[in-house]
N, C-alpha and C positions, 0 to 999 in steps of 0.2 A: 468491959475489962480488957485489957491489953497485956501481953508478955512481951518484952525485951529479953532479945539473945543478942548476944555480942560473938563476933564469926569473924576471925582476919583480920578485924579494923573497920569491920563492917559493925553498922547496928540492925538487927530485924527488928521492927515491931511487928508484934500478929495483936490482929482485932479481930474481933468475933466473923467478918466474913472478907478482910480484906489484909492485907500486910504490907509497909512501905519498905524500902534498903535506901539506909541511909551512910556517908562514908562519915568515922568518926577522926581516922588520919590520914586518907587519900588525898592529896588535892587535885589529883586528874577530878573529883568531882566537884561539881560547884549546888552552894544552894540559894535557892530564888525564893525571898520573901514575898508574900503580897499582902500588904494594906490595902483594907478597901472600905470605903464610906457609901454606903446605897440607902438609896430613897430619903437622900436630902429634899425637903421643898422650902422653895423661895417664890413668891413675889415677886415680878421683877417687868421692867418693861419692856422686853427685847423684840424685836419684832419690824416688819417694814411698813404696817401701816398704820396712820394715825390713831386709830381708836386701840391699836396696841402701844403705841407708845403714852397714849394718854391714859387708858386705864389698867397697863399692865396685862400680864395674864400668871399662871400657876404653873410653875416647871417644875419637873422632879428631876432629878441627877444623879447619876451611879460615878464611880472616880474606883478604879485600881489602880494602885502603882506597886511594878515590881521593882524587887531592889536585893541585891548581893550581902548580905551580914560580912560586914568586916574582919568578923570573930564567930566561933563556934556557937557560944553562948551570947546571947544579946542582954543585957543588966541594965542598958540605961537607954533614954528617949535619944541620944546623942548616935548608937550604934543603928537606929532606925529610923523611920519616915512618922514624923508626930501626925496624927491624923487631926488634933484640935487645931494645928497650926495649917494644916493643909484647910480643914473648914474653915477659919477666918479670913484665910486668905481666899477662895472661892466665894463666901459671901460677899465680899467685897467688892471682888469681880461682876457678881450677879449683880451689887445693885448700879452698873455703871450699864445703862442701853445699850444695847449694839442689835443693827439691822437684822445680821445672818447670825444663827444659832450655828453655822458654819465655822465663823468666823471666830464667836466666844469661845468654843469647843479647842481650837486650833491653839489660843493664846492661852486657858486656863493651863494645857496640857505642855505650852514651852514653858511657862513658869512653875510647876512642879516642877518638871525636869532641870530647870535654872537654878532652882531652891534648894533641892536637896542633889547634892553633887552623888549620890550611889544609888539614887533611883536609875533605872535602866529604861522604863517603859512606863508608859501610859495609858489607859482606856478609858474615857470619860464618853459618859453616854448622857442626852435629854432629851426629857418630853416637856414639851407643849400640853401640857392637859386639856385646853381648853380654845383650841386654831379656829380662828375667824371663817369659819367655814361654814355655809347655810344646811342645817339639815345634817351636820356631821356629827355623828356620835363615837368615841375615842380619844388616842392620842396620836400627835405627829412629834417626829426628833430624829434623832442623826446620834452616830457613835462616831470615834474620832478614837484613832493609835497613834504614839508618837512615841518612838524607840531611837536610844542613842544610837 
């Protein structure tokens, strides 16, 4: 259950053990959306040695993008970051090899930010499920920010 109080131009929410202040006509304050898509998995060949690029391996992907609302109210895909348009375009990326998981992390994260002109930042994280490793039980990955 939640209460809303309105105080100055302030909004309180109170929740049962926590409360946010949010401004409803300040613009000294700013607010930061985040979409986020986690625990995408793909398929994919990325890797530096042969038997990864030949048979692939199993990656999972985490992707945040913060981003500034134009407007108070957000009403349509156009005021935010689409997140089915961010995943098309990430699969798409995935199924194109690349050596360093470095490297894919680095380019998924300048084209969000290319794409959508009021994203601010980026965290795109991957595992490796599955690392050419003898005798390795886990995952290996790399996380990647990339802020205007």
């Amino acid at each position: 259950m939640e209460t809303k109080i309105a105080f100055e131009g302030l909004r309180l929410t109170l929740f049962p053990q926590s409360f946010c202040v949010t401004s409803v006509t300040n613009p000294q304050f700013q607010t930061l959306l985040t979409i986020y898509l986690h625990k995408l998995r793909f398929h994919a060949h990325h890797g530096l040695y042969e038997e990864e690029k030949l048979l692939g391996n199993d990656f999972e992907v985490d992707i945040s993008i913060k981003h500034r609302p134009v407007t108070e109210k957000i009403v349509s895909l156009e005021q935010t970051v689409n997140y089915a348009i961010v995943y098309n375009k990430v699969k798409e990326r995935m199924g194109r090899p690349t050596p360093l998981l470095e490297t894919l992390a680095q380019e998924i994260c300048e084209m969000i930010l290319c794409d959508f002109g009021h994203a601010e930042e980026v965290c795109f994280s991957i595992k490796k499920l599955h690392p050419p490793i003898i005798n390795f039980e886990g995952s290996v990955g790399i996380s990647f920010e990339l802020k205007r």
